[in-house]
N, C-alpha and C positions, 0 to 999 in steps of 0.2 A: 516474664517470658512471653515473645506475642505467640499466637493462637491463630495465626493464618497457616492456612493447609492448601494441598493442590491434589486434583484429582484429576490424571491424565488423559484426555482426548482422545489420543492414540499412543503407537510406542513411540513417536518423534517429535509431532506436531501438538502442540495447544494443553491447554490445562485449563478446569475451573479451580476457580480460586474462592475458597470460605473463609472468613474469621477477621474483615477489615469491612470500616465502611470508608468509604473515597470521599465522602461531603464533608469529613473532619478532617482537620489538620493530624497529618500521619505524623506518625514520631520515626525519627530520621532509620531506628532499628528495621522498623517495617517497609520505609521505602528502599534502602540498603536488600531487606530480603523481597522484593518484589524487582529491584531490578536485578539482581540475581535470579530470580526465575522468569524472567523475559529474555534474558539470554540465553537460558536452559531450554525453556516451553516454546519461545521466541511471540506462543498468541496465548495471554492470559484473559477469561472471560470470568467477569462479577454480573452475580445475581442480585437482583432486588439491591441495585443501587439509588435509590431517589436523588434526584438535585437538579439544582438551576446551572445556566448558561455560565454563571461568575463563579462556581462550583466547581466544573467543569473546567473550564482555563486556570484555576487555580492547582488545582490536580496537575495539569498539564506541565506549567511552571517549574512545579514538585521536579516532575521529571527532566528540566534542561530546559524552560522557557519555550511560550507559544509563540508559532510564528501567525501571519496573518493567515486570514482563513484559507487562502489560496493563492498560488501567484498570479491566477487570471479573474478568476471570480470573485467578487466581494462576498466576505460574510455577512453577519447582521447588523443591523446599522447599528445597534445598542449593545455588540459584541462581536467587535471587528474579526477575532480570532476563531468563530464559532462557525462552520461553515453545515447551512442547513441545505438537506438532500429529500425532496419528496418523489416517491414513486410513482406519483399522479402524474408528476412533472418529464418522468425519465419514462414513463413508457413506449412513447413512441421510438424513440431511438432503440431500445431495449426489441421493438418487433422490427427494426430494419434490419439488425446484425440478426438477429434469429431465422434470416430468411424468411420476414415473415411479410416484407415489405411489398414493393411494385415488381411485381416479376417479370415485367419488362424493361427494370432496371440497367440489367447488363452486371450487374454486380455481383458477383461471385462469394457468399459468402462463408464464414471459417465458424464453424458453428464451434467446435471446441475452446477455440484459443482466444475468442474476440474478446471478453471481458480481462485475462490476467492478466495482471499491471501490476507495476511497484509505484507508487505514489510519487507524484511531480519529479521524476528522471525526467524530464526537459531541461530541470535547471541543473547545475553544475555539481550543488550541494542537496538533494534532494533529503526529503523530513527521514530523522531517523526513528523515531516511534511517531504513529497513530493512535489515537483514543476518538472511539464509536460509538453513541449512545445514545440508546432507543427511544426514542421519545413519545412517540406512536406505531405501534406494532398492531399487524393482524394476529386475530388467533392460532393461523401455522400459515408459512411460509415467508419468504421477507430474507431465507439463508443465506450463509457468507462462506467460500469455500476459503480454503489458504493451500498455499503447496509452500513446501519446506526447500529455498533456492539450495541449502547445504548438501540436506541428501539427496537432492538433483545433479548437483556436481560431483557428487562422492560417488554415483552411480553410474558413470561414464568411465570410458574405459581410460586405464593410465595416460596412451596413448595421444586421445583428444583429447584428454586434460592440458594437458603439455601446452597444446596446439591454443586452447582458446586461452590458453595465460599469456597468447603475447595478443592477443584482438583487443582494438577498442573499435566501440558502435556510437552512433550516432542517434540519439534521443530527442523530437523535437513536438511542438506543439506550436502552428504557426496560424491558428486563428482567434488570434486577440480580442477580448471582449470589447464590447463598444460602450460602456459603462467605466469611466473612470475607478483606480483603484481609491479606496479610502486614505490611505497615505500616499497618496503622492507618484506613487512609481509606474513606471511602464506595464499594460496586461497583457505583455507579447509583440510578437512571437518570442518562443525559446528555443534554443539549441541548445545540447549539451554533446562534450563527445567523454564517453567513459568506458572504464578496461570493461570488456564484457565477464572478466572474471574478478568480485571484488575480494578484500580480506577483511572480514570482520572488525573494526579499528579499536574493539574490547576484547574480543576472543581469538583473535587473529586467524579464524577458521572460516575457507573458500566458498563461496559462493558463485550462481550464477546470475546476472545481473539483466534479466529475459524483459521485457514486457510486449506482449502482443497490440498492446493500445499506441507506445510512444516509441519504442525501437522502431529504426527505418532503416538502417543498412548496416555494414560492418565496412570499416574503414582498410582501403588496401586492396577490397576483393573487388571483384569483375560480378555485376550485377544479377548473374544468373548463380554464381557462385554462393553470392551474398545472403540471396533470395532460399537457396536451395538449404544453408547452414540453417539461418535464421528457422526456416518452414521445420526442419528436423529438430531443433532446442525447445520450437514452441510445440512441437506435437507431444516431446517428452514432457514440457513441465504441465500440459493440461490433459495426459493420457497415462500417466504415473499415477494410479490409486492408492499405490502404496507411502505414498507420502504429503497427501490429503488430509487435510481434516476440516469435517465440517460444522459450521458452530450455526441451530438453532436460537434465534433472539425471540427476547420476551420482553415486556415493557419494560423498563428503568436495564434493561442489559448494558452493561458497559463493555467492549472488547479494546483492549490494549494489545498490540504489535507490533515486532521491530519490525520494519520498513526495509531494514537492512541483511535482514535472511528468509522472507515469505514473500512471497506475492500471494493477490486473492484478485475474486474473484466475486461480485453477488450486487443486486439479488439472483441468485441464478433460478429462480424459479418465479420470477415478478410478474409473468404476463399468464399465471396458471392460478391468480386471484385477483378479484377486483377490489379491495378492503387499500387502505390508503395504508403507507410507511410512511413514517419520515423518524429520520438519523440525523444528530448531529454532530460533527467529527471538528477536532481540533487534532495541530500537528506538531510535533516539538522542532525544533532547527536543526540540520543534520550539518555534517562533516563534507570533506571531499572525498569520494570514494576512492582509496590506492589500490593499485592492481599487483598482483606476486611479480611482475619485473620493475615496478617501483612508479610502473604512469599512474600519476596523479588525476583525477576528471579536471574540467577546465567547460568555462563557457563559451561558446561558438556566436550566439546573438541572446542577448539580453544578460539581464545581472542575475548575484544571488539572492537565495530566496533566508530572510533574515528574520532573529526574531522580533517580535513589536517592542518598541521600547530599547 
């Protein structure tokens, strides 16, 4: 009988998870019930995980094959699929969305919403789980929020439900690295256009499909329209506490998430310490997103993002 337990985060979002280590080969019972509670929890977090980079992408695998580290940015050169994140490296950007920048910028910024994002929606098939893991943490802070896309749509009224099941938006990332990718392919631009409303393609239950970083318009509307929808989806999904959770990391932390029912958000507290992070994240290969009137996502400029191998 395995001996993996869960202990919930909140009443909707996240769970820690006891009674498995991830650096051994899982027996197929245990990963069967682990992705059974990523569907449930949608963000599972392991404690006092230890392991290496080929660890880590193996894990990955487990779950539906790695894709490369990124579709713009290379990972590591001795673990193409491993994509390393240092906070040393992200701070300054992290003090220009904070308004923390040139104040004679002219740039207006959205202090709430500017980090949540769902993971590479530029491309057509964006990753359906995420796996996160700490490799260097400070002693506190470094935290990662998540919002639950499900009870964001389920909390809107029937009405605009209706309305945003027949929208697609338009997702893109159009500043290409100048660094060849390691296999071969193009590092952008991307475009994607996807239902702004997707369905779960395991649990066939509603989503909304937001990100304040790679959403750029809604297809169909008049630009002030477009601007005014988008402004009110992103105030809900970064102004909803009630469907937040927030997960402290600690060294060897592993976080696992569908991609396809959270968004997050972090470090949301990065420039309130000076002690260095660094994370490293691999991504599984995801699907096409279908929307409840049956639009399929579709690529607008560049391909999909595939797994290696």
């Amino acid at each position: 009988m395995s001996e993996i337990s869960f202990r919930p985060l909140t009443p909707i979002t996240g769970a820690e998870v006891e009674g498995v280590d991830l650096a051994v080969d899982l027996k197929p019972d245990d990963v069967t019930c682990l992705r059974e509670a990523l569907l449930r929890y949608k963000v599972l977090v392991f404690r006092e995980q230890p392991m290496n980079d080929a660890q880590h992408v193996a894990l990955t695998d487990v779950f539906g094959g790695a894709t490369a580290a990124h579709p713009i940015v290379n990972g590591l050169r001795e673990a193409p699929a491993v994509l390393r994140t240092a906070l040393s490296e992200d701070r300054p950007g992290l003090a220009e969305s904070s308004g923390l920048g040139n104040p004679l910028s002219g740039a207006t910024p959205r202090r709430l919403r500017t980090e949540w994002h769902i993971d590479s929606t530029f491309v057509a098939n964006p990753t359906s789980i995420t796996i996160l893991r700490g490799v260097e943490i400070p002693p506190t802070g470094g935290d990662t929020l998540f919002a639950n896309l499900e009870a964001l749509y389920a909390g809107l009224s029937p009405s605009l439900r209706g309305y945003l099941d027949t929208l697609q938006a338009i997702h893109s990332r159009s500043n290409p690295s100048r660094t060849p990718r390691f296999d071969g392919k193009p590092a952008g631009p991307f475009v994607a256009l996807h239902p702004l409303v997707r369905v779960h393609p395991e649990t066939g239950v509603r989503s909304l499909m937001v990100s304040a970083v790679f959403l750029q318009a809604i297809r169909g509307l008049k630009p002030r329209e477009s601007t005014a929808l988008l402004d009110f989806l992103l105030d809900e999904l970064a102004g909803r506490d009630e469907i937040h959770a927030r997960v402290r990391w600690d060294q060897d932390t592993l976080v696992m998430w569908d991609n396809r029912a959270v968004a997050h958000a972090g470090p949301v507290d990065g420039l309130l310490f000076e002690e260095e992070r660094i994370v490293h994240r691999t991504t599984v290969v995801g699907d096409l997103p279908c929307g409840p009137d049956g639009f399929v996502s579709r690529s607008l400029k560049g391909g999909l993002f595939e797994a290696i191998g």
